[in-house]
PyMOL Python script that loads the backbone (N, CA, C, O; Angstrom):
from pymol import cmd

cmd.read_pdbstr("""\
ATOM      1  N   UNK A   1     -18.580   9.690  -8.347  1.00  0.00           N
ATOM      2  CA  UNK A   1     -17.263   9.910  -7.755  1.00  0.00           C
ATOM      3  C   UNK A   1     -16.721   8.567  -7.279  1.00  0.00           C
ATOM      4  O   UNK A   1     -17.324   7.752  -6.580  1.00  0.00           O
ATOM      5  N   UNK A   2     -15.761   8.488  -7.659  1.00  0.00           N
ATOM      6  CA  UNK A   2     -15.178   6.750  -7.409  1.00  0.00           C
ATOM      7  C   UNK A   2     -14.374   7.067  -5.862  1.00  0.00           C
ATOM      8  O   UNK A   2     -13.855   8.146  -5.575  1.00  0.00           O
ATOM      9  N   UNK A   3     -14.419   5.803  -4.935  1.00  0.00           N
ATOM     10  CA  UNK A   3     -14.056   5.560  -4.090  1.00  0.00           C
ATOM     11  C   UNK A   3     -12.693   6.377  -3.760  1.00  0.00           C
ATOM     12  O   UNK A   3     -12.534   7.156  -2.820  1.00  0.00           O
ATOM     13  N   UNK A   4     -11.645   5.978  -4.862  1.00  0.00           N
ATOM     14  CA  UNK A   4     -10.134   6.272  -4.522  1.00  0.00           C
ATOM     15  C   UNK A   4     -10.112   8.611  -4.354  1.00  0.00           C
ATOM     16  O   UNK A   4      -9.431   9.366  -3.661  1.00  0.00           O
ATOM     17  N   UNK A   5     -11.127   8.840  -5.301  1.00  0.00           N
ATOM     18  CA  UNK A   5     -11.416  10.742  -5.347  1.00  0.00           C
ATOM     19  C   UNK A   5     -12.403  10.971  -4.233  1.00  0.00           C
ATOM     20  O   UNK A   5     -13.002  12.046  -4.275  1.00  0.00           O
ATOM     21  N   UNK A   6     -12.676  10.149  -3.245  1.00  0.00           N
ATOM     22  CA  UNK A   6     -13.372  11.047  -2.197  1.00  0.00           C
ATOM     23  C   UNK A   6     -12.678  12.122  -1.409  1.00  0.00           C
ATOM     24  O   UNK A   6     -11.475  12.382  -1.370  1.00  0.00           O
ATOM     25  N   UNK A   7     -13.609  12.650  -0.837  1.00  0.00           N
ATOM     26  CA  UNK A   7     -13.265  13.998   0.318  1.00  0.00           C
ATOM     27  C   UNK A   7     -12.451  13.308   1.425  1.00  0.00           C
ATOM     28  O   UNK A   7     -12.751  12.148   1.708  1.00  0.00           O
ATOM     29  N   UNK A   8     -11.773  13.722   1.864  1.00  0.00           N
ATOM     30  CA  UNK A   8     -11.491  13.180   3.324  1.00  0.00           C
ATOM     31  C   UNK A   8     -12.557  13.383   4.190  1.00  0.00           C
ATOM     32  O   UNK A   8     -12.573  12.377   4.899  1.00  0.00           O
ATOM     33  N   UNK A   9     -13.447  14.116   4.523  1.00  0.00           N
ATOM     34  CA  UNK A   9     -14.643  14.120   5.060  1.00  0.00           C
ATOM     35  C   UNK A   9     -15.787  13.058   4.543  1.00  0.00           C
ATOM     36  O   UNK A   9     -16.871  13.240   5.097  1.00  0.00           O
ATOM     37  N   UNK A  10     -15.767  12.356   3.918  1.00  0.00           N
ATOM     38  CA  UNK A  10     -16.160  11.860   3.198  1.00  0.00           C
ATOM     39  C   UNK A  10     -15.686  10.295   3.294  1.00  0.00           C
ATOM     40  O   UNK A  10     -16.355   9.423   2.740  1.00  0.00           O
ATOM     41  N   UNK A  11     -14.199   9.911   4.208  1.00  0.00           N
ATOM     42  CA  UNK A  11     -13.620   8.872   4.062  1.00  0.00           C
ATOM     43  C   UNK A  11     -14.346   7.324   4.535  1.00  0.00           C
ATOM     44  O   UNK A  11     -15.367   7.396   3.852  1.00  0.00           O
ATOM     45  N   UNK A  12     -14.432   6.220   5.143  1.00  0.00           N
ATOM     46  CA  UNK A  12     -14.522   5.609   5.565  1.00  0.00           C
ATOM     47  C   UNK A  12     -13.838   5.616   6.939  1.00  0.00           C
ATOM     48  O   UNK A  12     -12.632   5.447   6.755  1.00  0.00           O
ATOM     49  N   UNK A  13     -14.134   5.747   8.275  1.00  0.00           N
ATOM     50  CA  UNK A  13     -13.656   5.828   9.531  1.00  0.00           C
ATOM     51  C   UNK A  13     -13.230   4.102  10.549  1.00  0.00           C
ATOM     52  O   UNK A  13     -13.967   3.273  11.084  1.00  0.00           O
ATOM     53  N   UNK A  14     -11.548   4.217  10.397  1.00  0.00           N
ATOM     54  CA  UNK A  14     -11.320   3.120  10.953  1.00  0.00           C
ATOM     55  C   UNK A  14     -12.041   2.970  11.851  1.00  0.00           C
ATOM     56  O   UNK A  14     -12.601   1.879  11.749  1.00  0.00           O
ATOM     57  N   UNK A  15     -12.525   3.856  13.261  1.00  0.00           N
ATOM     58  CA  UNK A  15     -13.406   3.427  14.344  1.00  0.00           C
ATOM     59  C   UNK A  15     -14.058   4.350  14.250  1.00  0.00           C
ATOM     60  O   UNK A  15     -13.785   5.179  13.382  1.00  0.00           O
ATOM     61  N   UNK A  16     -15.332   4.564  15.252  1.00  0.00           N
ATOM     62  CA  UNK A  16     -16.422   5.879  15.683  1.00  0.00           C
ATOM     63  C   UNK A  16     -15.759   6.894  16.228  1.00  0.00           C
ATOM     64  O   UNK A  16     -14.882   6.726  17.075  1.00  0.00           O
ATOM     65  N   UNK A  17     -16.158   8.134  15.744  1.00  0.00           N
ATOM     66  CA  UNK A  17     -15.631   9.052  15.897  1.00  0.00           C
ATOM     67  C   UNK A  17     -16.428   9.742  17.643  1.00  0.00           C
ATOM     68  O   UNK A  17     -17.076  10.788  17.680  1.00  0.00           O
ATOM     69  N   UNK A  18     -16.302   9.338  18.212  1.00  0.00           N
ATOM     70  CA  UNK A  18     -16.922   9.768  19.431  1.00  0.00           C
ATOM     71  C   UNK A  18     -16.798  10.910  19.965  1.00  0.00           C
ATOM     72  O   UNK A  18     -15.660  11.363  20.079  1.00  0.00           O
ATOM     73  N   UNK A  19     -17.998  11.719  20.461  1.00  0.00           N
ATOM     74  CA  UNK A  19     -17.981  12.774  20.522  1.00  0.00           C
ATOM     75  C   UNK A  19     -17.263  13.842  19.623  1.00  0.00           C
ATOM     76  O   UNK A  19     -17.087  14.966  20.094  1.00  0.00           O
ATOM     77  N   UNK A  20     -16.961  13.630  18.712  1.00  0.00           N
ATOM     78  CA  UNK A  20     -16.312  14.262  17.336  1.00  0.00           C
ATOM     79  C   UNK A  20     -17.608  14.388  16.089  1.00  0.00           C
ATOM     80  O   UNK A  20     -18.708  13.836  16.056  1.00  0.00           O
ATOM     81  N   UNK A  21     -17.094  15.148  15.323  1.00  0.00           N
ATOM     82  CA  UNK A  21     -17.645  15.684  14.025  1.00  0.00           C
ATOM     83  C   UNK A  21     -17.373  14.538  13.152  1.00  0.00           C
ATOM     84  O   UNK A  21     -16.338  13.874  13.092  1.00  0.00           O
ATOM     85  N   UNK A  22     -18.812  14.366  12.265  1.00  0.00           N
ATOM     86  CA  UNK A  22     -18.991  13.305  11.392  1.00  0.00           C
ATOM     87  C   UNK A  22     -19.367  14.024  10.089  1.00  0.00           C
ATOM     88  O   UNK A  22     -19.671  15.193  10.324  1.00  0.00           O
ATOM     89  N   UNK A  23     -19.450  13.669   8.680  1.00  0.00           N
ATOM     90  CA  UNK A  23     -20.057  14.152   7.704  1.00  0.00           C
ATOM     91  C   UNK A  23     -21.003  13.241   7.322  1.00  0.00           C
ATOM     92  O   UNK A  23     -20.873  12.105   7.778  1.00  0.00           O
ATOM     93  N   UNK A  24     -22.056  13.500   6.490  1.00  0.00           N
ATOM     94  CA  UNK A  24     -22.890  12.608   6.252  1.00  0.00           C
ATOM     95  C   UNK A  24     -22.900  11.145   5.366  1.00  0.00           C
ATOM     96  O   UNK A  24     -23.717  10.229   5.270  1.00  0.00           O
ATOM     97  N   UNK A  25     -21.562  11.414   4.770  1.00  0.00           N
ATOM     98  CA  UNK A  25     -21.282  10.281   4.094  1.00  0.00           C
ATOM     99  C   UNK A  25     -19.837   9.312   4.353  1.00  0.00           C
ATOM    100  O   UNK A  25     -19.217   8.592   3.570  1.00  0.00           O
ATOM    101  N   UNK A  26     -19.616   9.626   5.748  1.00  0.00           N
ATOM    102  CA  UNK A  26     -18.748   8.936   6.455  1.00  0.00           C
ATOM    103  C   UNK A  26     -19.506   7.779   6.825  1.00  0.00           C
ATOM    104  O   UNK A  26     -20.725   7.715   6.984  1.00  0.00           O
ATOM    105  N   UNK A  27     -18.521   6.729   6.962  1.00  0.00           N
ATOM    106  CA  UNK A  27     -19.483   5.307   8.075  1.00  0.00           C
ATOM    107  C   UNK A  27     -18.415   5.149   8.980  1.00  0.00           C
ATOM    108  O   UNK A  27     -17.610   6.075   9.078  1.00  0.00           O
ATOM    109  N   UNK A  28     -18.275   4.150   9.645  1.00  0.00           N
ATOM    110  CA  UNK A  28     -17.548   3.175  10.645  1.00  0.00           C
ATOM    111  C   UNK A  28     -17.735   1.966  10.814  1.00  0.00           C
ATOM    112  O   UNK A  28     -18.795   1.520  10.376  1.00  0.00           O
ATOM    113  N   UNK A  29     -17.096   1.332  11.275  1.00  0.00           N
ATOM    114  CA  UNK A  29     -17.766  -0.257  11.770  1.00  0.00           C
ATOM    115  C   UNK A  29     -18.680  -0.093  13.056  1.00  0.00           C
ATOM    116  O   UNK A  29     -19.419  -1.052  13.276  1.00  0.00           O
ATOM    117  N   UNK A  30     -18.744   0.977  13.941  1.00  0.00           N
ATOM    118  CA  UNK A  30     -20.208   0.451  14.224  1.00  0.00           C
ATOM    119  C   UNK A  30     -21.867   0.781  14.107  1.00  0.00           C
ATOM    120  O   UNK A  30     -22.903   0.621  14.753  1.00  0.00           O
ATOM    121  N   UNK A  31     -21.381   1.366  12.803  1.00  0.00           N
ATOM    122  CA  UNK A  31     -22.878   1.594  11.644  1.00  0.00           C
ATOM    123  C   UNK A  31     -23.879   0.768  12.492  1.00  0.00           C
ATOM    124  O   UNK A  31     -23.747  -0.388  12.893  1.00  0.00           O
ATOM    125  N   UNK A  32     -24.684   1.440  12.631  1.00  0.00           N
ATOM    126  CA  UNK A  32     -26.154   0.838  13.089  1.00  0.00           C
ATOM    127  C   UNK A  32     -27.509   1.750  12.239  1.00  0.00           C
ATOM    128  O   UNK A  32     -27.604   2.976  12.283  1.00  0.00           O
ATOM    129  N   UNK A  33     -28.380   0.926  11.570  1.00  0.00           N
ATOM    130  CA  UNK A  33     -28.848   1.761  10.808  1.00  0.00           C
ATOM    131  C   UNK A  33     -30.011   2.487  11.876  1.00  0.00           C
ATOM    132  O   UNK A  33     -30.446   2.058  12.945  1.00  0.00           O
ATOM    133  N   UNK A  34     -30.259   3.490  11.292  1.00  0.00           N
ATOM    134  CA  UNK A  34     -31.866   4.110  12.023  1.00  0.00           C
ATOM    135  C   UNK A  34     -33.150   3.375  11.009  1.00  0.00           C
ATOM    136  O   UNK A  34     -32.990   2.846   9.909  1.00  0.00           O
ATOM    137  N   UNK A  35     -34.119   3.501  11.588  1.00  0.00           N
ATOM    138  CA  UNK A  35     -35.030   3.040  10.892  1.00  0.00           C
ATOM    139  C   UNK A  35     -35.409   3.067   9.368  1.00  0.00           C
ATOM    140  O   UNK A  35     -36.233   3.966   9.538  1.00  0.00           O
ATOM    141  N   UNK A  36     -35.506   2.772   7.734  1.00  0.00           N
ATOM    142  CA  UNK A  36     -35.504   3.813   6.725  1.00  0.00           C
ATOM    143  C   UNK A  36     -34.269   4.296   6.323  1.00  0.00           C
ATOM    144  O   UNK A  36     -34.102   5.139   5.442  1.00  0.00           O
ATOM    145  N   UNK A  37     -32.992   3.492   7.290  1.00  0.00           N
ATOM    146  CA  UNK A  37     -31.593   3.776   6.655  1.00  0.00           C
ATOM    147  C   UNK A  37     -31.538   2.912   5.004  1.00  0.00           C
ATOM    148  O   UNK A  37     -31.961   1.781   4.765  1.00  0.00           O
ATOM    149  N   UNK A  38     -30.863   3.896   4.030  1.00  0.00           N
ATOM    150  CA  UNK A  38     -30.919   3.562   3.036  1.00  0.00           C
ATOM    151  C   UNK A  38     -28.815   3.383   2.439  1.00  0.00           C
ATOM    152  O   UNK A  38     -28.325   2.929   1.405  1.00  0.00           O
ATOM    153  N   UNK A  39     -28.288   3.878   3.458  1.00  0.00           N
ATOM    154  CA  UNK A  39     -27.661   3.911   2.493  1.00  0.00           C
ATOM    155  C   UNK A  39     -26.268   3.808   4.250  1.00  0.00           C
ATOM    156  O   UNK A  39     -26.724   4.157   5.339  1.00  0.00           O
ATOM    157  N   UNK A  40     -25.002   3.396   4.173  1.00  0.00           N
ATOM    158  CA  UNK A  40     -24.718   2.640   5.308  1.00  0.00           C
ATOM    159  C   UNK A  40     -23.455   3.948   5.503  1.00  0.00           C
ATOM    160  O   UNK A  40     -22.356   3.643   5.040  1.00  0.00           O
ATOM    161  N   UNK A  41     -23.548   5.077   6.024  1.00  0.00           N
ATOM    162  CA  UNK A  41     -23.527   6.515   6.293  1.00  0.00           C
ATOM    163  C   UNK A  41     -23.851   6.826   7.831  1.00  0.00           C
ATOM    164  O   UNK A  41     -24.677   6.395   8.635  1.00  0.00           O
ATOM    165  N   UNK A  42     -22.943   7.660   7.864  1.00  0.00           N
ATOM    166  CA  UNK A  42     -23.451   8.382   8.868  1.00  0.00           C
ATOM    167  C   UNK A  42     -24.793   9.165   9.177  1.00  0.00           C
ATOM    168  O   UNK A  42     -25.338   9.145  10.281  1.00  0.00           O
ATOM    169  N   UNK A  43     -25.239   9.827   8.123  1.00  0.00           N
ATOM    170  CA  UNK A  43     -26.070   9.972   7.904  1.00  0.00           C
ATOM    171  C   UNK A  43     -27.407   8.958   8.346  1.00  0.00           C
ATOM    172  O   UNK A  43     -28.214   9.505   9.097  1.00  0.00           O
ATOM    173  N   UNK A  44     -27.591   8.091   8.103  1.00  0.00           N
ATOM    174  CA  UNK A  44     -28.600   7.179   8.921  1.00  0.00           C
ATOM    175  C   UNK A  44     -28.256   6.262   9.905  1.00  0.00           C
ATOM    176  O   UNK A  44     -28.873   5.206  10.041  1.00  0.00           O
ATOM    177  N   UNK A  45     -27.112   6.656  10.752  1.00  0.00           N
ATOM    178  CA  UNK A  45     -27.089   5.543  11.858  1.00  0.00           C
ATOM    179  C   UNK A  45     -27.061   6.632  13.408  1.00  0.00           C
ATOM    180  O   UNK A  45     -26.574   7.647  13.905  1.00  0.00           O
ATOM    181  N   UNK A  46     -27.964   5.518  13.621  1.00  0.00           N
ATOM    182  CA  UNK A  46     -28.574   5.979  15.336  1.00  0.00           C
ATOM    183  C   UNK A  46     -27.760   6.682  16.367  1.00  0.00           C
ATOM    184  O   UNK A  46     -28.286   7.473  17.151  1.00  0.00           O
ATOM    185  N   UNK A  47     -26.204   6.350  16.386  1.00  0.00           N
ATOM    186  CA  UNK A  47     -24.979   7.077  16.703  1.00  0.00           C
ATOM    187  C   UNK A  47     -25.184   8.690  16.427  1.00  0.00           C
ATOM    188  O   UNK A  47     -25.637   9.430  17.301  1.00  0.00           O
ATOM    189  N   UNK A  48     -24.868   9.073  15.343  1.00  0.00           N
ATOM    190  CA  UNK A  48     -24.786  10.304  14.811  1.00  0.00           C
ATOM    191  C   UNK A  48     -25.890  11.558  14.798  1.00  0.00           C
ATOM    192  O   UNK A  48     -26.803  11.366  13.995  1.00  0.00           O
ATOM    193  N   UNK A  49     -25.945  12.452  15.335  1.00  0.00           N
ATOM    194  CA  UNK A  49     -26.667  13.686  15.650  1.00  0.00           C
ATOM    195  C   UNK A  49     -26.623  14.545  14.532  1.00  0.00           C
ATOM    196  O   UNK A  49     -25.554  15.054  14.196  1.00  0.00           O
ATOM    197  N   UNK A  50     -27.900  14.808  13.789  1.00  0.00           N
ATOM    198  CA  UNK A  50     -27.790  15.964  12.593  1.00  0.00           C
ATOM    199  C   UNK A  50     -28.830  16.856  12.745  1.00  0.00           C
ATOM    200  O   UNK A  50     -29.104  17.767  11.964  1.00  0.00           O
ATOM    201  N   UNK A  51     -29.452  16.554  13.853  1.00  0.00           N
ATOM    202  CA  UNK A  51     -30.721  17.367  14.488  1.00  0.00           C
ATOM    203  C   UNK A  51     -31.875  17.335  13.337  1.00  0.00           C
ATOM    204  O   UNK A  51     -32.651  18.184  12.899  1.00  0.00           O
ATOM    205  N   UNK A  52     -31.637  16.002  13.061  1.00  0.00           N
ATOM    206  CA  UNK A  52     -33.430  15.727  11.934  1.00  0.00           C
ATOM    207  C   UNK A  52     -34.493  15.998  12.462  1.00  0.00           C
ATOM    208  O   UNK A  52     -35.567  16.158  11.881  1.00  0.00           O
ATOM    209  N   UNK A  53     -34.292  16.068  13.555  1.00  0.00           N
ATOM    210  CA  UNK A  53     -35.824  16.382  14.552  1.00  0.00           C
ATOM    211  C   UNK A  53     -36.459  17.861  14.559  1.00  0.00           C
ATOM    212  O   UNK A  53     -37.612  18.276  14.678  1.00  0.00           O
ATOM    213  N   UNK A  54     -35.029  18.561  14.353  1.00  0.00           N
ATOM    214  CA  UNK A  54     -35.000  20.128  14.619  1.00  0.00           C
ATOM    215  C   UNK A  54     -35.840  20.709  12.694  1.00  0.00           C
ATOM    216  O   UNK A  54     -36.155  20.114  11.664  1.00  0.00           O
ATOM    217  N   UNK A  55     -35.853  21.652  13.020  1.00  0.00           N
ATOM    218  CA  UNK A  55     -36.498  22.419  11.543  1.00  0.00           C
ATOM    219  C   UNK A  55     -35.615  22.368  10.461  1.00  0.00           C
ATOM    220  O   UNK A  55     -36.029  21.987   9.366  1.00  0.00           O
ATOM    221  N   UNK A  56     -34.358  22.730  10.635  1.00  0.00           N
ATOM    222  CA  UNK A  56     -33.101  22.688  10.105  1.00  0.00           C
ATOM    223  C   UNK A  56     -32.042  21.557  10.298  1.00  0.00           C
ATOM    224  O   UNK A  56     -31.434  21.822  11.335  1.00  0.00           O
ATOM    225  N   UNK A  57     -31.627  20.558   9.811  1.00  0.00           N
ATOM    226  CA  UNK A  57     -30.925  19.355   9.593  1.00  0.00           C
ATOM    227  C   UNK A  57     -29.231  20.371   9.782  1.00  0.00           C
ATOM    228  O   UNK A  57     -28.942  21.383   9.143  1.00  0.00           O
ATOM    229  N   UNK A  58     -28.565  19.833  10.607  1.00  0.00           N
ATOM    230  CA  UNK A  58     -26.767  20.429  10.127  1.00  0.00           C
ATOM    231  C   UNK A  58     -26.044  19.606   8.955  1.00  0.00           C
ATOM    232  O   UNK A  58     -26.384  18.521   8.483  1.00  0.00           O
ATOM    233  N   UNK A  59     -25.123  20.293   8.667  1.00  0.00           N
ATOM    234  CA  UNK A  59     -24.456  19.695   7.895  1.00  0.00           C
ATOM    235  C   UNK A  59     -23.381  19.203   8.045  1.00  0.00           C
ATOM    236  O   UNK A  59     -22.770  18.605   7.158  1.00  0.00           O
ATOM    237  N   UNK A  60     -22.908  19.420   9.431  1.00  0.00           N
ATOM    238  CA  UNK A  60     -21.668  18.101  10.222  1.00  0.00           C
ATOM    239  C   UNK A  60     -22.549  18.010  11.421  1.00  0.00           C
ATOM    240  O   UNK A  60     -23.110  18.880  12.087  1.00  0.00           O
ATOM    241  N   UNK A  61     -22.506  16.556  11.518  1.00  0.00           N
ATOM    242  CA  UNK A  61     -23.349  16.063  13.019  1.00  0.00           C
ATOM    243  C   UNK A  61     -22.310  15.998  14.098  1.00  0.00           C
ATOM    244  O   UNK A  61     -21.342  16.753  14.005  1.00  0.00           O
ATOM    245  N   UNK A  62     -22.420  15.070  15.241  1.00  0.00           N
ATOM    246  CA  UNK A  62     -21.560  14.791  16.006  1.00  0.00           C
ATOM    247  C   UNK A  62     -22.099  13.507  16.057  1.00  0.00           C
ATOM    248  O   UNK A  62     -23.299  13.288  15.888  1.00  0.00           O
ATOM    249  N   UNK A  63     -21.244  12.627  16.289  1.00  0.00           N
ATOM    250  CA  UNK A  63     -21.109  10.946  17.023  1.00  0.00           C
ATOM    251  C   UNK A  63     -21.109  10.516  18.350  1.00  0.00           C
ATOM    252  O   UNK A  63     -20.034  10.391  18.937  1.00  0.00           O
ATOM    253  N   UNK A  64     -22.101  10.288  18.865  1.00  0.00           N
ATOM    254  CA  UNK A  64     -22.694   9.859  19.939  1.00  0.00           C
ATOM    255  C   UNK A  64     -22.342   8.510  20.543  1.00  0.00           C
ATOM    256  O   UNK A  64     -22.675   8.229  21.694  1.00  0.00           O
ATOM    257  N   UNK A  65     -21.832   7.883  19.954  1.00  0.00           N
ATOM    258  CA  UNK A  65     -21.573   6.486  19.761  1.00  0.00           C
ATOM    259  C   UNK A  65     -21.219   6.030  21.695  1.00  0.00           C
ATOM    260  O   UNK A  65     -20.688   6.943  22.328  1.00  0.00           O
ATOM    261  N   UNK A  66     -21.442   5.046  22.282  1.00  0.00           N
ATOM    262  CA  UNK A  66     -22.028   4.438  22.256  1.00  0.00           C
ATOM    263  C   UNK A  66     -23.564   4.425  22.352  1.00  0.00           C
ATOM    264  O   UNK A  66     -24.409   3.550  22.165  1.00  0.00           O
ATOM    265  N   UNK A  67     -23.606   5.615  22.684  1.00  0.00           N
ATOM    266  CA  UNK A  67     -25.068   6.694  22.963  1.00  0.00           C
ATOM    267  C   UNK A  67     -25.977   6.908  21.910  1.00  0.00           C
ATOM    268  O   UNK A  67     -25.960   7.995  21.333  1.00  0.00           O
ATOM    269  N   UNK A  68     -27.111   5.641  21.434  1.00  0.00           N
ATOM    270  CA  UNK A  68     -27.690   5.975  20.195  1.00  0.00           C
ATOM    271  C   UNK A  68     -28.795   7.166  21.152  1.00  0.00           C
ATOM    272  O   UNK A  68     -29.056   7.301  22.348  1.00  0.00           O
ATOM    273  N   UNK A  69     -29.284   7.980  19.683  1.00  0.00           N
ATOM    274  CA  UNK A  69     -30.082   9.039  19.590  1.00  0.00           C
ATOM    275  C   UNK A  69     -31.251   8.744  19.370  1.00  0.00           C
ATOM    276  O   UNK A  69     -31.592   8.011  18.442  1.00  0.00           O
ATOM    277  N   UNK A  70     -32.262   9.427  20.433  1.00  0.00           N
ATOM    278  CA  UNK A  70     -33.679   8.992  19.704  1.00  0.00           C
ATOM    279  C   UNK A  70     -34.122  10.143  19.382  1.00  0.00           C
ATOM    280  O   UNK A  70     -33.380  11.118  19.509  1.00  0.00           O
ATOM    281  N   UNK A  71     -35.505  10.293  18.865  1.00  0.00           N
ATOM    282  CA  UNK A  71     -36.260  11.341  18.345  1.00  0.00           C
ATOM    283  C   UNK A  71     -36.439  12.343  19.432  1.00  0.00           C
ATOM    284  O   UNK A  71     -36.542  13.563  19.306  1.00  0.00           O
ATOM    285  N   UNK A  72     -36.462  11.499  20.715  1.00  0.00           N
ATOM    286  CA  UNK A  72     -37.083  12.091  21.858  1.00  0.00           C
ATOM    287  C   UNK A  72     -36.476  12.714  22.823  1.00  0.00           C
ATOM    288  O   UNK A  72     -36.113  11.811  23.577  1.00  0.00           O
ATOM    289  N   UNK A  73     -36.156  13.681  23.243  1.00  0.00           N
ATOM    290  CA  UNK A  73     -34.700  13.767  24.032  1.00  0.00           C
ATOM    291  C   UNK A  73     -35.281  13.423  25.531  1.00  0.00           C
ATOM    292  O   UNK A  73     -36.438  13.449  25.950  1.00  0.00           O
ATOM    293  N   UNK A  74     -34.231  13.142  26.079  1.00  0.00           N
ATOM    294  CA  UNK A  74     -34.824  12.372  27.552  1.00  0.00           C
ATOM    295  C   UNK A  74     -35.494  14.316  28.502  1.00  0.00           C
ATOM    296  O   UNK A  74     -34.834  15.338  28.313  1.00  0.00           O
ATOM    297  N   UNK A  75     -36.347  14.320  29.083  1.00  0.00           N
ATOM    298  CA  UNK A  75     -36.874  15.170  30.282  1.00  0.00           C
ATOM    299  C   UNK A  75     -35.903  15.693  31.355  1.00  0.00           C
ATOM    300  O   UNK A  75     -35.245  14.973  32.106  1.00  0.00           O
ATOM    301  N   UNK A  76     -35.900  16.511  31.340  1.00  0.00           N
ATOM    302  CA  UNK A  76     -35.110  17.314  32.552  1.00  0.00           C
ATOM    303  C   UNK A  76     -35.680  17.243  33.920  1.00  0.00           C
ATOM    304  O   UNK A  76     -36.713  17.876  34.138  1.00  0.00           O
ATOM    305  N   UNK A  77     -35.048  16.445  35.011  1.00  0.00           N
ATOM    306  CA  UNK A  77     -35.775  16.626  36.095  1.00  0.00           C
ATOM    307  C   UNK A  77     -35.709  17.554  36.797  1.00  0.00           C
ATOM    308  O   UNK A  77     -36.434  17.630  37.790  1.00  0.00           O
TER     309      UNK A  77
END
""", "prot")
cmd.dss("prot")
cmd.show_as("cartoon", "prot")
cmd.util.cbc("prot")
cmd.orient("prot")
């Protein structure tokens, strides 16, 4: 699929979509890869929530941005 026929879900994002819905093949400029990022997506940057951790992966995340995500979720005191 060539650049100019993408999805709009799918687009390139002038900035981070914060606290908003991402698709997996969206980026932004402040792409940060996760570890094993292969490909420069939402999908592998530390920003974006797709619940890889969980059993079931979603298929629109949310953007966390400036708030990277770890594996670990912080403890409830």
């Amino acid at each position: 699929m060539s650049k100019t026929a993408r999805r709009k879900n799918d687009q390139v994002l002038s900035a981070p979509n914060a606290e908003g819905n991402v698709w997996p093949r969206q980026s932004c400029p402040a792409f940060t890869p996760r570890s094993g990022g292969l490909e420069k997506t939402c999908w592998y940057c530390v920003y974006a929530d797709f619940h890889l951790d969980k059993p079931r992966a979603l298929d629109v995340g949310v953007c966390y941005y400036p708030k990277k995500q770890s594996k670990r979720e912080e403890t409830k005191e």
